[in-house]
N, C-alpha and C positions, 0 to 999 in steps of 0.2 A: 240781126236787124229784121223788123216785119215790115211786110208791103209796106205799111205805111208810110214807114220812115224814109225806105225805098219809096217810093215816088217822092215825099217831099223833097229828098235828098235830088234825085233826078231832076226836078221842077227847077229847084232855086240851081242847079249847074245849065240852068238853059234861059234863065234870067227872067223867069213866068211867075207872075203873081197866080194865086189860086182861082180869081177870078177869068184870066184870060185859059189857064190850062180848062177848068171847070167848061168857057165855051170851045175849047176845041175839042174835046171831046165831048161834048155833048151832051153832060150833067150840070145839075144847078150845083153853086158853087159850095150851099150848106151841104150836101152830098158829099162831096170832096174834104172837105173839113173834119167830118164825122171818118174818113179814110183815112186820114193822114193824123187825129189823134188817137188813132186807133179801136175808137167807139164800135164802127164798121169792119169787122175782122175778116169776113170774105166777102167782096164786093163782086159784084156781076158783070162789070162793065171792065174789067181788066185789057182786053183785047181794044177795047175803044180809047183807056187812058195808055195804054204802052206803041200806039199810032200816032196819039199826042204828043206824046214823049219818046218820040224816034228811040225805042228799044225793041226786045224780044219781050213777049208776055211773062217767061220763063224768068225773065230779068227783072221781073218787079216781084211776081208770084215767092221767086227762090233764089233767087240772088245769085242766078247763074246765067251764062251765055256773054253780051256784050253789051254793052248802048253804042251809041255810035259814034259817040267821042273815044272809045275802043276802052272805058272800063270794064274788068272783066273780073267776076270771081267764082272759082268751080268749087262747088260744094261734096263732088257725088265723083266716084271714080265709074260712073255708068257716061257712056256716050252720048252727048245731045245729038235729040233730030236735029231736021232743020227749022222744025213749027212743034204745038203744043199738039199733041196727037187723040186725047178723045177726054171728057168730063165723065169721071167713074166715079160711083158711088160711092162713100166712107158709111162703112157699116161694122159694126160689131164682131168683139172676137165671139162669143157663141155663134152668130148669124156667120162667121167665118168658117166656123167648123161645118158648116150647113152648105157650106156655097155650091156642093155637087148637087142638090136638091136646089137650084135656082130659080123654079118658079114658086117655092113656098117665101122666098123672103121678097118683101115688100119695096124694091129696089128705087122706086121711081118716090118712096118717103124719104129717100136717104141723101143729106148734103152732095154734093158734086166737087170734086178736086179736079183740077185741066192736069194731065198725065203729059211732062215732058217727054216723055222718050215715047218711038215706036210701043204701042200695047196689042192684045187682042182687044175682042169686041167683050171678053169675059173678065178683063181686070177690074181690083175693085182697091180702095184705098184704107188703110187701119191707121188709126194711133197707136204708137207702142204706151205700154203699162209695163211699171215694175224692172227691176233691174238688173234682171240675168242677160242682158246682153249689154250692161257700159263697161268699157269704155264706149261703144264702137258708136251702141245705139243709145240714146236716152228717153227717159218717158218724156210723150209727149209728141216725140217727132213723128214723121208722118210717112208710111211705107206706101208704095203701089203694088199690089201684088199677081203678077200674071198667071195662072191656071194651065196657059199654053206654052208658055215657057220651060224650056230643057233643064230640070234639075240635075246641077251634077256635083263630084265633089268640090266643095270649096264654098256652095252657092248660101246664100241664107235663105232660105225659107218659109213657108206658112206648112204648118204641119195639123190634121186634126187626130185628137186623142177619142180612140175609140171608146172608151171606155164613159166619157163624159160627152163626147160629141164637143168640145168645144178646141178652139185651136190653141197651139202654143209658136213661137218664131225663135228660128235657131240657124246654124249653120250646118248644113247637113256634111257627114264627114264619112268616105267610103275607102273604106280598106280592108282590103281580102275578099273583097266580093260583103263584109258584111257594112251595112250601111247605118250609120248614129245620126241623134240630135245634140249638139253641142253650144253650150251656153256660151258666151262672148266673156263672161264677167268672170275673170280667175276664183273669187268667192264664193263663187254660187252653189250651195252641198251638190246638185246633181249635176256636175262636169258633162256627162255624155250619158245620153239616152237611146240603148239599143234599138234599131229597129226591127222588129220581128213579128208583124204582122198584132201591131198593138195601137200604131197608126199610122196614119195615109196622107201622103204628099199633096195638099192642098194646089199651091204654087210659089214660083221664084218672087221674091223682090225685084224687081229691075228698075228701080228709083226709090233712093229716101232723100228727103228733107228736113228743115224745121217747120213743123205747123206751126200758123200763123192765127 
């Protein structure tokens, strides 16, 4: 389900025409409309429509946390705060592979996602591509990636390939002291990819979703 349908859903269990939800929060009500059939795919005003509609922002954004008629659906086996914690840029896997060079990419061009969980101030947000990691992940969903985050075994990660500078996302998987990249998707011809100083641990996912 996207926002959209999350709020209209929210709306009519609260008995609000478009028009009266539109004046409590604070938007004309063709604004709201253009959200709710989905025209508007990331709206600005999230924290002023989920005040309106007595939920968590998190709860319209990603379909997680409560409303406070106590529906509730977890998405993510990652802990929610208790608030949306910072708007991190959605930037590109090449520009991913770059992110230790952070003052070359252009951060302040790039869309803004509101980060549910705890982040640093260096997380940044990807679309996944391509299908070495379904079941788990599919194209299109939407990871947050932390830099400051403890990679360890088990973690999925942002990995960048030195050899092209560009990233790739796996599970990182350590045994024996030697450390892999592992593909999610039983199919995939390259199962595990050693690491041997061929690439460098980007950072952790610590939240996926469905982009909206």
């Amino acid at each position: 389900m996207c926002i959209g349908k999350r709020i209209k859903k929210r709306r009519k269990e609260l008995g609000l025409t478009q028009v009266q939800l539109a004046e409590k929060a604070g938007i004309i009500q063709q604004s709201l409309q253009k959200i709710e059939n989905g025209t508007t795919k990331t709206p600005r005003n999230v924290q002023a429509l989920a005040s309106a509609l007595d939920c968590p922002p998190e709860f319209l954004l990603f379909g997680i946390g409560e409303a406070q008629d106590g529906e509730k659906s977890i998405n993510s086996n990652v802990s929610l705060g208790p608030t949306l914690k910072a708007a991190v840029p959605l930037i590109s896997w090449v520009q991913a592979g770059a992110w230790s060079e952070i003052s070359e990419i252009k951060e302040y061009d790039a869309d803004r996602y509101l980060c549910p969980v705890k982040c640093s101030d260096q997380t940044f947000a990807l679309k996944v591509h391509g299908v070495s990691m379904e079941p788990k992940f599919y194209e299109g969903d939407l990871i947050f990636v932390d830099p400051e985050a403890e990679c360890i075994h088990g973690s999925y990660v942002v990995a960048r390939l030195d050899d092209n500078n560009e990233a790739t996302f796996k599970q990182l998987i350590i045994e024996s002291g030697q450390k892999f990249l592992k593909a999610a998707n039983p199919n995939w011809p390259e199962q595990l990819i050693p690491i041997n100083g061929n690439c460098t641990l980007v950072g952790k996912i610590i939240f996926a979703g469905k982009s909206f």
